[in-house]
C-alpha positions as CSV (number, residue, x, y, z in Angstrom):
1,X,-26.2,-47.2,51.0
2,X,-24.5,-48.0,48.0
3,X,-21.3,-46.2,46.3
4,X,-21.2,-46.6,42.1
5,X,-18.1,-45.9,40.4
6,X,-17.9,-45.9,36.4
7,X,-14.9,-45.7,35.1
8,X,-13.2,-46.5,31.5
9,X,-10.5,-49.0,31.7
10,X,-8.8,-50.3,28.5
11,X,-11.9,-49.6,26.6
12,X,-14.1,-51.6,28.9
13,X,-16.7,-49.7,31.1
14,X,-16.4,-50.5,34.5
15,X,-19.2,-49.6,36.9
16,X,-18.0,-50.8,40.3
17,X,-20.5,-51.3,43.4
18,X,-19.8,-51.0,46.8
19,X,-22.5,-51.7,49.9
20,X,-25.8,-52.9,49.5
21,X,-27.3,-53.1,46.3
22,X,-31.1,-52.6,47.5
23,X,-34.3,-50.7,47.0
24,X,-34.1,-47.1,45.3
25,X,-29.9,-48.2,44.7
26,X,-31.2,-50.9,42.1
27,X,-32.9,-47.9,39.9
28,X,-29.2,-46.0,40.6
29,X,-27.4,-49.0,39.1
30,X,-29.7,-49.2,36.3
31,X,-29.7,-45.4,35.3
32,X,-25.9,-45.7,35.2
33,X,-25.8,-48.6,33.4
34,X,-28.2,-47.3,30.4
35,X,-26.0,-43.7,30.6
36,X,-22.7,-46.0,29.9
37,X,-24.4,-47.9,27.3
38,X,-26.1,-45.0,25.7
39,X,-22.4,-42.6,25.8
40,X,-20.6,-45.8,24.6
41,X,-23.1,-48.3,22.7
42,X,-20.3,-50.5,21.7
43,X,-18.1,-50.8,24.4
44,X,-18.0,-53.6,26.4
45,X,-19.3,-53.1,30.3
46,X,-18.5,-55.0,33.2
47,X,-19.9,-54.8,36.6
48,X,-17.7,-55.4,39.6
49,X,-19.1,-56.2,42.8
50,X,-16.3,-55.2,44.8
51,X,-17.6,-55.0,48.1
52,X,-21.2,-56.1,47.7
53,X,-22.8,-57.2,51.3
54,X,-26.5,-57.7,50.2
55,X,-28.4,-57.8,47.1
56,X,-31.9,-58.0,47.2
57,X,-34.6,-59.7,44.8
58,X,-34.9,-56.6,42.4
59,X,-31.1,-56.3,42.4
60,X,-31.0,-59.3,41.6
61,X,-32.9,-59.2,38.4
62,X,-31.0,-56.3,37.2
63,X,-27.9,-58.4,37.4
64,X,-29.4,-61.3,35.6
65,X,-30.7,-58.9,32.6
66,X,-27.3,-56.7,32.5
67,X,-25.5,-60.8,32.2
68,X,-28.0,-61.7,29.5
69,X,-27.4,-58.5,27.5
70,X,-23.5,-59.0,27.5
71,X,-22.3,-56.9,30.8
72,X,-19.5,-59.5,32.3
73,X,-20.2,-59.5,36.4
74,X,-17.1,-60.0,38.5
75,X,-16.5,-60.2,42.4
76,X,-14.6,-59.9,44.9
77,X,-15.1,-61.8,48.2
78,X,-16.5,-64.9,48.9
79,X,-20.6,-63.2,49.5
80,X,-20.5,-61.0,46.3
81,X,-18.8,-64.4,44.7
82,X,-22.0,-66.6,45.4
83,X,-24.6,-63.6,44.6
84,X,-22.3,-63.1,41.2
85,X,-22.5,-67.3,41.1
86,X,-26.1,-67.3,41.3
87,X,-26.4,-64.7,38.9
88,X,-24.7,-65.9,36.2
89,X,-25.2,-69.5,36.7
90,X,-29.0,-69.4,37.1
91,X,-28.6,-71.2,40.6
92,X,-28.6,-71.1,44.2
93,X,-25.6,-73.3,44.4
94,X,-22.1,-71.7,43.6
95,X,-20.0,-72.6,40.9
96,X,-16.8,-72.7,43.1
97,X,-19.2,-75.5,44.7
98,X,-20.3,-77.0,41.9
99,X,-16.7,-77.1,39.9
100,X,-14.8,-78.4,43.4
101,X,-12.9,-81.4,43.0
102,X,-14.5,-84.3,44.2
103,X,-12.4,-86.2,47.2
104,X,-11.1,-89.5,45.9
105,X,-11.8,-93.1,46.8
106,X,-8.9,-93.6,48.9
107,X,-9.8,-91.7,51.9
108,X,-10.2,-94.4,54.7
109,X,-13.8,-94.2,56.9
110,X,-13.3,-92.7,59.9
111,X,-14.7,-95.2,62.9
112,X,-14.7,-95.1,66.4
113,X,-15.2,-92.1,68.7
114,X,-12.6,-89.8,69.1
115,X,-12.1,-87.5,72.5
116,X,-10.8,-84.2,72.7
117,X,-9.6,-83.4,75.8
């Protein structure tokens, strides 16, 4: 099951998806995206994956080609973060991941055993 919302916002299109993004639903999210493009050919669009638990391979690509074609993607959780990562990175590995601050030098090894009791 998958609930779409489009609505206008500041002149931005926002189509907002909650649930599982998934078989027939990808063809759903696609209709609706070509209807807002097609009422509103120069508006901007921007997809929020606002509670997003699964999105499968063909929901996937939909994603990717709405990003390449100029529709921003945002998220909001820490699953529809790392599908919205993948997507718009063209990885696996998130960005939060891969833009993390690196621990410095001066952490001291840890050596020994250590019981917990």
């Amino acid at each position: 099951m998958l609930r779409i919302s489009a609505e206008q916002r500041d002149g931005t299109w926002v189509l907002k998806l909650e649930g599982r993004l998934q078989g027939e639903w990808v063809g759903e999210v696609r209709r609706s995206w070509r209807h807002v493009r097609d009422a509103a050919p120069s508006a901007p669009i921007r997809v929020e994956l606002a509670d997003v638990q699964f999105v499968d391979v063909t929901g996937k690509v939909l994603l990717a080609e709405m990003h390449r074609v100029g529709v921003e993607i945002t998220a909001r959780g820490c699953l529809a973060t790392a599908i919205r990562d993948e997507i718009v990175t063209g990885s696996s590995t998130p960005q939060s991941a891969v833009t993390a601050r690196k621990p410095s030098g001066s952490a001291l090894p840890i050596r020994g055993k250590m019981e917990l009791k």
